[in-house]
Kinemage of the C-alpha trace (Angstrom):
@kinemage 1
@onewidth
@group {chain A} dominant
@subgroup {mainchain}
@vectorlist {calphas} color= white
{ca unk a 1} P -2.666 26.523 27.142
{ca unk a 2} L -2.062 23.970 24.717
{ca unk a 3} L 0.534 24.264 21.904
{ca unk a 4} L -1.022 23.558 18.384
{ca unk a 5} L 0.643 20.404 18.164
{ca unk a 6} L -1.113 19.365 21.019
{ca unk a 7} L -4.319 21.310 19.873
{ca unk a 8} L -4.252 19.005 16.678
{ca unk a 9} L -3.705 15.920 18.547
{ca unk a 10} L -6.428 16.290 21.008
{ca unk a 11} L -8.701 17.165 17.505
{ca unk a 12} L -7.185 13.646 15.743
{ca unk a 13} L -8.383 11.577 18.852
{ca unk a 14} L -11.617 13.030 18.626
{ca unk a 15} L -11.815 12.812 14.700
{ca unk a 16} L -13.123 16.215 14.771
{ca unk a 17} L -11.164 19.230 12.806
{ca unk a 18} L -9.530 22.684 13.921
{ca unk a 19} L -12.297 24.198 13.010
{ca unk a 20} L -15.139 21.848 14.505
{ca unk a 21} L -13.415 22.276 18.003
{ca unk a 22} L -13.359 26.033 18.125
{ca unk a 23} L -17.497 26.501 16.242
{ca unk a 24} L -19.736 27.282 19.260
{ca unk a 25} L -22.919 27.358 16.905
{ca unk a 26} L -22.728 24.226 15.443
{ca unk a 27} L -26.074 22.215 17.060
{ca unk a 28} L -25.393 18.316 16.027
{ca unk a 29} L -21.621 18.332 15.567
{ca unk a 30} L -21.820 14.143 15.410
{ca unk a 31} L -24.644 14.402 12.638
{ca unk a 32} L -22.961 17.021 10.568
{ca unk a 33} L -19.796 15.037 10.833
{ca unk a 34} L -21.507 11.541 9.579
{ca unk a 35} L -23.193 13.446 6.853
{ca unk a 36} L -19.898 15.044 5.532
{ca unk a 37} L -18.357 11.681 6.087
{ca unk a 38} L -21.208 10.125 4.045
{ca unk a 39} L -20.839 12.659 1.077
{ca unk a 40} L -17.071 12.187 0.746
{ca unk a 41} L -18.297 8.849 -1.639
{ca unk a 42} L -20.492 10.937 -3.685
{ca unk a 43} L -20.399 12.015 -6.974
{ca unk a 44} L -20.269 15.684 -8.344
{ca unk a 45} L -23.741 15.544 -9.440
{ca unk a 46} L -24.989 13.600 -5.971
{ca unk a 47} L -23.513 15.951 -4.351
{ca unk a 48} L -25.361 18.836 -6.240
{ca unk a 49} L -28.479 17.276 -5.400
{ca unk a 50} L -28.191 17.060 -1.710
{ca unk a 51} L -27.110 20.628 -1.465
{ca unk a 52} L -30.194 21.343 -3.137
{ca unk a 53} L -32.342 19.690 -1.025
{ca unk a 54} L -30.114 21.078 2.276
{ca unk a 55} L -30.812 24.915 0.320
{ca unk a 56} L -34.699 24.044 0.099
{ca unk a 57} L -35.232 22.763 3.975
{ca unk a 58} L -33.000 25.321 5.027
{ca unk a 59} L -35.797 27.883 3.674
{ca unk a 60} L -37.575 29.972 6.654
């Protein structure tokens, strides 16, 4: 069993979080990760719009 030291390293080296390595119903971890990386540059009101736009596609 890995330490969390080591835990964190093996997550840096992937450039993946904590929290990415232990979700086991996440479907396109690389895609979610390039869109969060994407939105980082975004402004408040950018941002706003794309999580409209994720809220209306994510309709059933």
């Amino acid at each position: 069993m890995p330490t969390i030291k080591e835990l964190i390293s093996i997550c840096d080296y992937f450039g993946i979080t904590i929290e990415q390595f232990f979700a086991e119903n996440v479907k396109y971890p690389d895609l979610i990760q390039q869109a969060i990386d994407g939105m980082n540059s975004l402004s408040e009101a950018d941002l706003s719009l794309v999580l409209q736009q994720i809220k209306r596609l994510s309709k059933d």
